[in-house]
matplotlib code that plots the C-alpha trace (Angstrom):
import matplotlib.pyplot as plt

x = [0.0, 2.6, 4.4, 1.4, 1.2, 4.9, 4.3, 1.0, 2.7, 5.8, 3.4, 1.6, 4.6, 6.0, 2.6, 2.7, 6.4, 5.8, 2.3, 4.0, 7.2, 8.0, 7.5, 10.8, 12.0, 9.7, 10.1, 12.9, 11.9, 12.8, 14.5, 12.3, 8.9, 7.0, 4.8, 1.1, 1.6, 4.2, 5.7, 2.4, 4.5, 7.3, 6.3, 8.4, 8.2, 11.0, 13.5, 12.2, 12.4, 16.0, 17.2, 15.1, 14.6, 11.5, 10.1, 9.5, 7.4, 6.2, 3.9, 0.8, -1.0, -0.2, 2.6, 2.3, 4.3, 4.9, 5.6, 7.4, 7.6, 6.0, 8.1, 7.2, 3.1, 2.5, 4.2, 2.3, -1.4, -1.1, 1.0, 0.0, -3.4, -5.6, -3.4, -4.0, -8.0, -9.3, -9.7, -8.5, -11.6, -10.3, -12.4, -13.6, -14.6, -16.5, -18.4, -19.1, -19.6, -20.1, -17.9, -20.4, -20.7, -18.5, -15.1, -15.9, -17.0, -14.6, -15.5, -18.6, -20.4, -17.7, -17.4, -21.3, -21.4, -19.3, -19.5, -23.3, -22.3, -20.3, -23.0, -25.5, -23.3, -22.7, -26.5, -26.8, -24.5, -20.6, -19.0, -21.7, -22.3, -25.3, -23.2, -21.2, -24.0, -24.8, -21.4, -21.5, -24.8, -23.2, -20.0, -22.2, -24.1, -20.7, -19.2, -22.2, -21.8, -18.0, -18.6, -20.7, -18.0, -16.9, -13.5, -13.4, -11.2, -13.5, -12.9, -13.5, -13.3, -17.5, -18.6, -16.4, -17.1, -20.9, -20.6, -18.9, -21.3, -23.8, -22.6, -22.4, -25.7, -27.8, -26.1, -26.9, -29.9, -31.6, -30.9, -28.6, -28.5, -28.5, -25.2, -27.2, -28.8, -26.9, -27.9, -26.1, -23.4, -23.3, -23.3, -20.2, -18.2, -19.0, -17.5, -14.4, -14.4, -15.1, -12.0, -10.2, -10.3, -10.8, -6.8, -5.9, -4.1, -7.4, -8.7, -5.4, -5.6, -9.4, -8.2, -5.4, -7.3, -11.4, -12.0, -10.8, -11.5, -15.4, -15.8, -13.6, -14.8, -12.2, -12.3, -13.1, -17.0, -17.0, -16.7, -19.9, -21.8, -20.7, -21.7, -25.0, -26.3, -24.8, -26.7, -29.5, -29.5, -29.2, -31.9, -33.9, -33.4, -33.8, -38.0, -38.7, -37.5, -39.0, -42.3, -42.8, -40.4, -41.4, -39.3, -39.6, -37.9, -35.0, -34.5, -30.9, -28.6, -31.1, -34.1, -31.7, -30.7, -33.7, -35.4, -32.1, -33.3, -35.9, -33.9, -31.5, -33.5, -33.0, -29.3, -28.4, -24.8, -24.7, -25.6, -28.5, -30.7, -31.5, -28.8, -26.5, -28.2, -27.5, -24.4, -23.0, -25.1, -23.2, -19.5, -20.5, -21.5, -18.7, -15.8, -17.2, -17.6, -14.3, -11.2, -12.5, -13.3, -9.8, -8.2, -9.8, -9.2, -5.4, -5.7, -7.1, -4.2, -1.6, -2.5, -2.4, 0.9, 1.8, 0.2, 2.3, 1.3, -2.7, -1.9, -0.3, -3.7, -5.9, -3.9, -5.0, -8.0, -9.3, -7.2, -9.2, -12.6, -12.9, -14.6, -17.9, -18.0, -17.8, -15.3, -16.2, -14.3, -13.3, -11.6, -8.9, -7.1, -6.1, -5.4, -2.2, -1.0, -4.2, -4.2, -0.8, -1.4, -4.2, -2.1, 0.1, -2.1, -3.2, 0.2, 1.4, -2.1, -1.3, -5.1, -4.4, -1.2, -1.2, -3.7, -6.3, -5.0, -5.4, -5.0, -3.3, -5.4, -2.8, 1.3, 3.0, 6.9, 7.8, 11.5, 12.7, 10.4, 7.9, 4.2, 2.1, -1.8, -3.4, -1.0, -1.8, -0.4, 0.0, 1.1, 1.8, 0.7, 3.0, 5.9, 4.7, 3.8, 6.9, 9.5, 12.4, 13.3, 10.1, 10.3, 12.5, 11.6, 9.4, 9.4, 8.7, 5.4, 6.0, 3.3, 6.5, 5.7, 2.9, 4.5, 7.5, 9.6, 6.4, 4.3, 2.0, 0.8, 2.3, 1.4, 3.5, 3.4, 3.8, 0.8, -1.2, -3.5, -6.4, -4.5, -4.0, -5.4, -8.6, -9.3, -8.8, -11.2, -14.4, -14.9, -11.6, -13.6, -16.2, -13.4, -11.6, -14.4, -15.4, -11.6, -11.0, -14.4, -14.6, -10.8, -11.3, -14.7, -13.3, -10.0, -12.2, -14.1, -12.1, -8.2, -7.6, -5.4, -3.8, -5.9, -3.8, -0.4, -0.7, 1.4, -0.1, 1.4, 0.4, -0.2, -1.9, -4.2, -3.6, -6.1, -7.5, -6.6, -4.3, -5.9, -5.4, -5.9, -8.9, -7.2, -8.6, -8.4, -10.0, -11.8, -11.7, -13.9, -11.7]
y = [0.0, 2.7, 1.7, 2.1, 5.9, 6.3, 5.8, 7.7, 10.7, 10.4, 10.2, 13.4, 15.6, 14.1, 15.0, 18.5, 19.2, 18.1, 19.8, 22.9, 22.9, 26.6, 26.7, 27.6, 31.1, 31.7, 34.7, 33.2, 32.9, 30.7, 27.7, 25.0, 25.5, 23.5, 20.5, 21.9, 25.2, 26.6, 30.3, 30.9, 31.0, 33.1, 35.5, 38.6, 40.9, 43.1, 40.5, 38.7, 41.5, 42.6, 39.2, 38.4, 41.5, 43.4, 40.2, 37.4, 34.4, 32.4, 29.5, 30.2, 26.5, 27.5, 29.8, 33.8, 36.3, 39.4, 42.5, 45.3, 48.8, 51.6, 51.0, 47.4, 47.7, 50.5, 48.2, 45.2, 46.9, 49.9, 48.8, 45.1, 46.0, 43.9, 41.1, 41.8, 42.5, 39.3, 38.4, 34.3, 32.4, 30.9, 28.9, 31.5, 34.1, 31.1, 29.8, 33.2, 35.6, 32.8, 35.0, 37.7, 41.4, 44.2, 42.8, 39.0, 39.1, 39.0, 39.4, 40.8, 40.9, 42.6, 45.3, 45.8, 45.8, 48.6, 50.3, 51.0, 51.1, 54.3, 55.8, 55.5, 57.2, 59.7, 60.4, 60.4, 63.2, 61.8, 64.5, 67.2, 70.3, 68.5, 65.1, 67.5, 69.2, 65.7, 65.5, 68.7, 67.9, 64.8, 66.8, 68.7, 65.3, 63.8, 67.7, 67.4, 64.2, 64.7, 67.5, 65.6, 64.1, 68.1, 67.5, 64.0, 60.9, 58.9, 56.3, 57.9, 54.7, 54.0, 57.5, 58.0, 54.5, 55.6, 59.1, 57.6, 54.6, 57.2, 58.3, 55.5, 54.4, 57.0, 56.7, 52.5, 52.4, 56.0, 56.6, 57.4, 55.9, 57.6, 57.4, 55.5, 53.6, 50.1, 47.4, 49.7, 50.2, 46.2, 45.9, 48.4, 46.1, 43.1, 44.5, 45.8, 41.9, 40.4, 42.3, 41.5, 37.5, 37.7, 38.9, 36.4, 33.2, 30.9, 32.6, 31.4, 28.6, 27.9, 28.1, 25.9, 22.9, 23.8, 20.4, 20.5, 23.6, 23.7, 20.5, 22.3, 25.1, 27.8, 32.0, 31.0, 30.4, 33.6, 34.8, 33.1, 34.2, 37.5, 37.7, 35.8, 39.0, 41.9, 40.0, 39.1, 43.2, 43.9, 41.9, 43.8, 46.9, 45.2, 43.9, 47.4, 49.2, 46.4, 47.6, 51.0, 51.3, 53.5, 53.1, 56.8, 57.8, 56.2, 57.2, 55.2, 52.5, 49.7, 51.3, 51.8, 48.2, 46.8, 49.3, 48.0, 44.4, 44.6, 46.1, 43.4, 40.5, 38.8, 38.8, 36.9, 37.0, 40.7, 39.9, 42.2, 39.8, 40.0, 37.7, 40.0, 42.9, 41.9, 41.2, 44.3, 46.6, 45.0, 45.3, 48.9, 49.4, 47.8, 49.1, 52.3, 52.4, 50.4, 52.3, 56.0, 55.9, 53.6, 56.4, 58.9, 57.1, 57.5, 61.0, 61.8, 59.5, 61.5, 64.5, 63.9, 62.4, 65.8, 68.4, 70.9, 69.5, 70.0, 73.4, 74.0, 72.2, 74.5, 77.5, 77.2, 76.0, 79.6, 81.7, 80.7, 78.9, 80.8, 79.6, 78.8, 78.2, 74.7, 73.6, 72.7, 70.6, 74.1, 75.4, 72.6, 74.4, 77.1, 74.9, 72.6, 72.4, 70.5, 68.5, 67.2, 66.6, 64.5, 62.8, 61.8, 60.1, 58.0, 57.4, 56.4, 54.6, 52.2, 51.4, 48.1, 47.2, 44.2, 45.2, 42.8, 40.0, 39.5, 36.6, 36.7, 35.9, 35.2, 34.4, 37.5, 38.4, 40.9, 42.3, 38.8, 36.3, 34.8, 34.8, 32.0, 32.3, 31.2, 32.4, 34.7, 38.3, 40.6, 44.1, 45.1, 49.3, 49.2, 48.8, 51.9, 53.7, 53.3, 53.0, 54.3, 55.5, 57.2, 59.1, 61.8, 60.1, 57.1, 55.8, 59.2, 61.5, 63.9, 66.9, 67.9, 64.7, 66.6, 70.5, 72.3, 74.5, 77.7, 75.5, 74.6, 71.0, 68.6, 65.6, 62.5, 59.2, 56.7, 58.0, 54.6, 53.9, 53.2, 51.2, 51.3, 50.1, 48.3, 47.4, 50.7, 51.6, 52.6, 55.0, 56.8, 60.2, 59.9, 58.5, 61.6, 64.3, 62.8, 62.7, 66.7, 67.4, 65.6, 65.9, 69.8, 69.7, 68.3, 70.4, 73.3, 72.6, 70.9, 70.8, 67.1, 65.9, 62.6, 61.9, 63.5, 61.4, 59.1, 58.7, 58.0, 55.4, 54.4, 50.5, 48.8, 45.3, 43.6, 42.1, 43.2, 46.3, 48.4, 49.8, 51.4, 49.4, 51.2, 54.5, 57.2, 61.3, 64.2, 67.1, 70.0, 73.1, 75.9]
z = [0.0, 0.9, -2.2, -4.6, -2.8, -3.4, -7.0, -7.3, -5.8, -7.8, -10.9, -9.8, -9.6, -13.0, -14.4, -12.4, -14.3, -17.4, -17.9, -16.5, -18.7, -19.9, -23.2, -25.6, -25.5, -22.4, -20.2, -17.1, -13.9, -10.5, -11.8, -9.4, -7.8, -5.5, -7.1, -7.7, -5.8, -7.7, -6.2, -4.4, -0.9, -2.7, -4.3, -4.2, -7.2, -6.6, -5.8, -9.0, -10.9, -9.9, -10.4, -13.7, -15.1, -15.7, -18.1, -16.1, -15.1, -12.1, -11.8, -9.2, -10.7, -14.0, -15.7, -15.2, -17.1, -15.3, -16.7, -14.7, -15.2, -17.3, -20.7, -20.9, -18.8, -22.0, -24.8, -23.7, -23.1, -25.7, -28.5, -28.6, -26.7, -28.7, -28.0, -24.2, -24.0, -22.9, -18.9, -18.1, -16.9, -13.6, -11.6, -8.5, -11.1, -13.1, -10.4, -8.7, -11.6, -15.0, -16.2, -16.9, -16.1, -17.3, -15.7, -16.2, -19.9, -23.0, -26.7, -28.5, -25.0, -23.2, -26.2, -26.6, -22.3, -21.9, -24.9, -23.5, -19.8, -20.9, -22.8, -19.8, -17.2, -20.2, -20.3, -16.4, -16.0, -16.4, -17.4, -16.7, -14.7, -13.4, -11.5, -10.8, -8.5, -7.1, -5.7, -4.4, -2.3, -1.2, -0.1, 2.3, 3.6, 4.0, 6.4, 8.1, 9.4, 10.4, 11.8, 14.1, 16.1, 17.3, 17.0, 19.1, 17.9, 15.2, 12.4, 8.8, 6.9, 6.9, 6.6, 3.2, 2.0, 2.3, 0.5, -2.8, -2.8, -2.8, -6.1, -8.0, -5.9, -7.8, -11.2, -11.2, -8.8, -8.9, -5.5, -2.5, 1.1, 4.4, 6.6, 9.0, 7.2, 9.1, 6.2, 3.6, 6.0, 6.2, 2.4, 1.7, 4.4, 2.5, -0.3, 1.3, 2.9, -0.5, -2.6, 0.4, 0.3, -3.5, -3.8, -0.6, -0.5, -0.2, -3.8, -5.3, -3.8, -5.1, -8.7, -8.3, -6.5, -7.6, -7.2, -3.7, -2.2, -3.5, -1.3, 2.3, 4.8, 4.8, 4.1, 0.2, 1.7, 2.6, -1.2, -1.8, 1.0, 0.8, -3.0, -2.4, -0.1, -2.5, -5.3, -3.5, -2.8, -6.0, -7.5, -5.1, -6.8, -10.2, -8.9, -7.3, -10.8, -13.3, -10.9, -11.7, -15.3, -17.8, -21.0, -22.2, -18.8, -17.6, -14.0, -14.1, -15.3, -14.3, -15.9, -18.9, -19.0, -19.1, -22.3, -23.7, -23.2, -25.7, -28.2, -27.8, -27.7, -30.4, -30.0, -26.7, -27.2, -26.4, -23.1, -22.3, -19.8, -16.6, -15.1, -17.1, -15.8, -11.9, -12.7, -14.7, -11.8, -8.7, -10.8, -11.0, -7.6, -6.4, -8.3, -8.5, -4.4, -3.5, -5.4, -4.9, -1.2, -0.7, -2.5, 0.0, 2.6, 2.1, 1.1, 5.1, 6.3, 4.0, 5.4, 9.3, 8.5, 6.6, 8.0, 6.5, 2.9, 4.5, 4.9, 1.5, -0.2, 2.5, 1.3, -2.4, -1.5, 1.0, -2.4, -5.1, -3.3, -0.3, 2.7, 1.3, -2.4, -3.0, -6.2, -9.5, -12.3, -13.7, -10.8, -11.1, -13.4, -10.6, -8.0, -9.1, -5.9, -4.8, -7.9, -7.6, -3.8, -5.3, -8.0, -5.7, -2.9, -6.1, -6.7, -3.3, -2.6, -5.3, -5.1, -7.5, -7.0, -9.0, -11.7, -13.0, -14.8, -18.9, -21.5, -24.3, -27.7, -29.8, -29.7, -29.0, -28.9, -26.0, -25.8, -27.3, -25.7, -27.0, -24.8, -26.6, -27.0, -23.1, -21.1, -18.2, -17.9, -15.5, -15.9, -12.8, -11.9, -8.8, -11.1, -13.2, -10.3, -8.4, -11.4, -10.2, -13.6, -13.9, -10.4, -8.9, -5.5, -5.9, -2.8, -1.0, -0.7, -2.9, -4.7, -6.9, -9.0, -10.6, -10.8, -13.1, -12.1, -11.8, -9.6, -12.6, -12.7, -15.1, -16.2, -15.9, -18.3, -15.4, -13.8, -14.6, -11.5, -14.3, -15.9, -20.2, -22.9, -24.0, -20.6, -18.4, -16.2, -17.3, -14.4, -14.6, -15.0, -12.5, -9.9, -10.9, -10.2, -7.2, -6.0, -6.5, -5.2, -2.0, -1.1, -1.7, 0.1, 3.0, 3.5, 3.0, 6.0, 8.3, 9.5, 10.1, 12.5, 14.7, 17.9, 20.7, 21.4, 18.7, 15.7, 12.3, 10.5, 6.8, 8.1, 5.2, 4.0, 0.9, -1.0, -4.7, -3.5, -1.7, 1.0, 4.6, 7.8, 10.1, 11.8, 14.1, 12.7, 14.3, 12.5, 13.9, 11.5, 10.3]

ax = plt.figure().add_subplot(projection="3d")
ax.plot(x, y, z, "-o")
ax.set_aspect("equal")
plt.show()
């Protein structure tokens, strides 16, 4: 008996090397890797990197090519970007999302997805004096709230996560949700939970060993159950608008959706269903809550850590705003300072550090190697943002990034926390108005500080994102 296990387990790791032989003139990378697991236990990207070189590969169940830094991220996903448009179907994303929605999809359903995702938030005010408005009112719900805790120690995290939820709330679901409202609170923790365990060690290992892990309890269930009450919520919201619809006047994305439904009906690869439908709705509310309020979240913590940076961004702010006018898009172009302060946050928030993973769809040659048609790819944005070739000081928080020599902003290539190419995020410019408008909003009403005797540290929690672990500020009004 042990020596018929012997052989069976000597057979499995033969099978495990062969099947997971590099192909010829494959990007290097470690020279052994445990049997099944690969470098899931070792991964260290900067020590790869320096000892690889910016091209190189790992095997997390099957063979990854990495690609490090902004020369080679912009080669790969603008010049060859075709090439790089297609998301891998791994087993979590299959069995959570059947690889639907606007993230999950590829092809003719992807394209025809967002192509009329960005035409909706278009026609709902992206981009218009009148969204523009919305997050204004919001900036004021959001003050009034802070200003609540008069000055006294309090956790930020919820309250911010709830303002920019509200956002993308009443672009996809015609509506906005009170800060104590506790089920919504509850839902916008989920998700924070969810993107957390989605990026985590038990994800991984669910696509290595599906077979396995689908059968074991562990922090994978959690994905599941956590998804089962966000789409449960959202289907909700789909019954209550499918009550009351009226075609000639869409109210939001959903109502939207579904008049698109009947012109699309006899086409059902496009993808514009009702499963579809729940699914596209709760990748909007989710990436369109998660990655702003992360990113503002940092920006608070950056500025009790540099106070003298808060009073820079406060200066501009009482020069051209005042006290009482709230900002608009058009009044970024006289406040650099506060831009780059912004830029920066962005920068040093790394909000996705690893990027969202694509498949190439057909052979393709990068710097000398060649990348056959399957293989995983991922383009890493902490490279980019962090290239030390790219950055005076990349490792430092620094506004001067973003300004010349007269204090006027300046853009910078390597600024790539949307990503590039066919696949960057569809809600760059919304995540971008709401960042300038609440971080100005904010500043402008209150001076934030450290609770008395403690020292902010920038402590962080890795999952899909990049994002701070819970801290304490006080506001105090100006």
């Amino acid at each position: 008996m042990v020596s018929v296990l012997i052989f069976l387990f000597v057979f499995l790791i033969l099978v495990d090397l062969i099947k997971n032989k590099a192909p010829k003139n494959f990007p290097p990378g470690p020279p052994w890797s445990l049997p099944f697991v690969g470098d899931l236990f070792r991964i260290d990207s900067d020590r790869f990197a320096k000892r690889y070189g910016n091209i190189y590969s790992i095997r997390i169940g099957q063979r990854i090519v990495v690609l490090n830094g902004l020369q080679l991220v912009k080669e790969a996903l603008v010049e060859h970007g075709e090439n790089f448009a297609v998301r891998p179907t791994v087993p979590l994303s299959e069995d959570i999302m059947l690889n639907k929605g606007l993230f999950g999809s590829n092809g003719y359903q992807w394209k025809q997805q967002r192509r009329f995702a960005l035409s909706t938030l278009r026609n709902f005010g992206l981009g218009k004096r009148s969204l523009e408005s919305q997050i204004q009112v919001e900036c004021r719900f959001l003050n009034d709230v802070i200003d609540k805790s008069q000055g006294q120690p309090f956790e930020p995290i919820s309250v911010v996560n709830n303002a920019v939820a509200n956002i993308i709330s009443c672009l996809v679901f015609g509506d906005r949700f009170d800060y104590s409202d506790s089920y919504f609170q509850t839902l916008l923790k989920l998700i924070n939970e969810l993107l957390y365990l989605e990026g985590g060690i038990w994800a991984q290992l669910y696509n290595m060993f599906p077979w396995l892990m689908r059968r074991v309890p562990g922090p994978h269930k959690k994905i599941f159950s956590h998804l089962g009450i966000l789409t449960d919520f959202v289907k909700l919201k789909i019954k209550e608008h499918k009550e009351d619809w009226d075609a000639s006047t869409p109210r939001d994305y959903i109502d939207s959706f579904l008049s698109e439904m009947e012109k699309w009906k006899d086409d059902a690869e496009a993808g514009f269903n009702e499963d579809n439908l729940c699914f596209c709705t709760l990748d909007l509310f989710t990436a369109g809550t998660e990655t702003t309020s992360t990113t503002l979240n940092w920006a608070l913590l950056y500025m009790i850590k540099y106070p003298e940076i808060q009073e820079k961004v406060q200066a501009e702010i009482d020069q051209v705003l005042g006290s009482s006018r709230l900002a608009t898009m058009a009044d970024r172009a006289n406040m650099p300072y506060t831009d780059a302060v912004i830029h920066e946050i962005q920068r040093m928030g790394n909000i996705v550090p690893l990027n969202l993973v694509r498949l190439t769809t057909k052979d393709t040659t990068l710097r000398g190697y060649t990348i056959p048609k399957g293989t995983m790819v991922m383009a890493t944005l902490h490279s980019v943002l962090f290239d030390e070739t790219e950055w005076e000081t990349p490792f430092t928080f620094n506004p001067g990034h973003f300004l010349d020599a007269e204090g006027k902003f300046r853009r910078r290539d390597a600024f790539l926390p949307f990503s590039a190419g066919k696949r960057v995020c569809l809600g760059e410019q919304l995540a971008r108005m709401e960042l300038f408008l609440f971080f100005t909003s904010l500043l402008q009403r209150f001076t934030f500080s450290p609770p008395p005797g403690v020292e902010p540290t920038l402590e962080s929690k890795v999952g899909v994102t990049h994002s701070p672990k819970p801290y304490k500020l006080c506001a105090v009004p100006r």
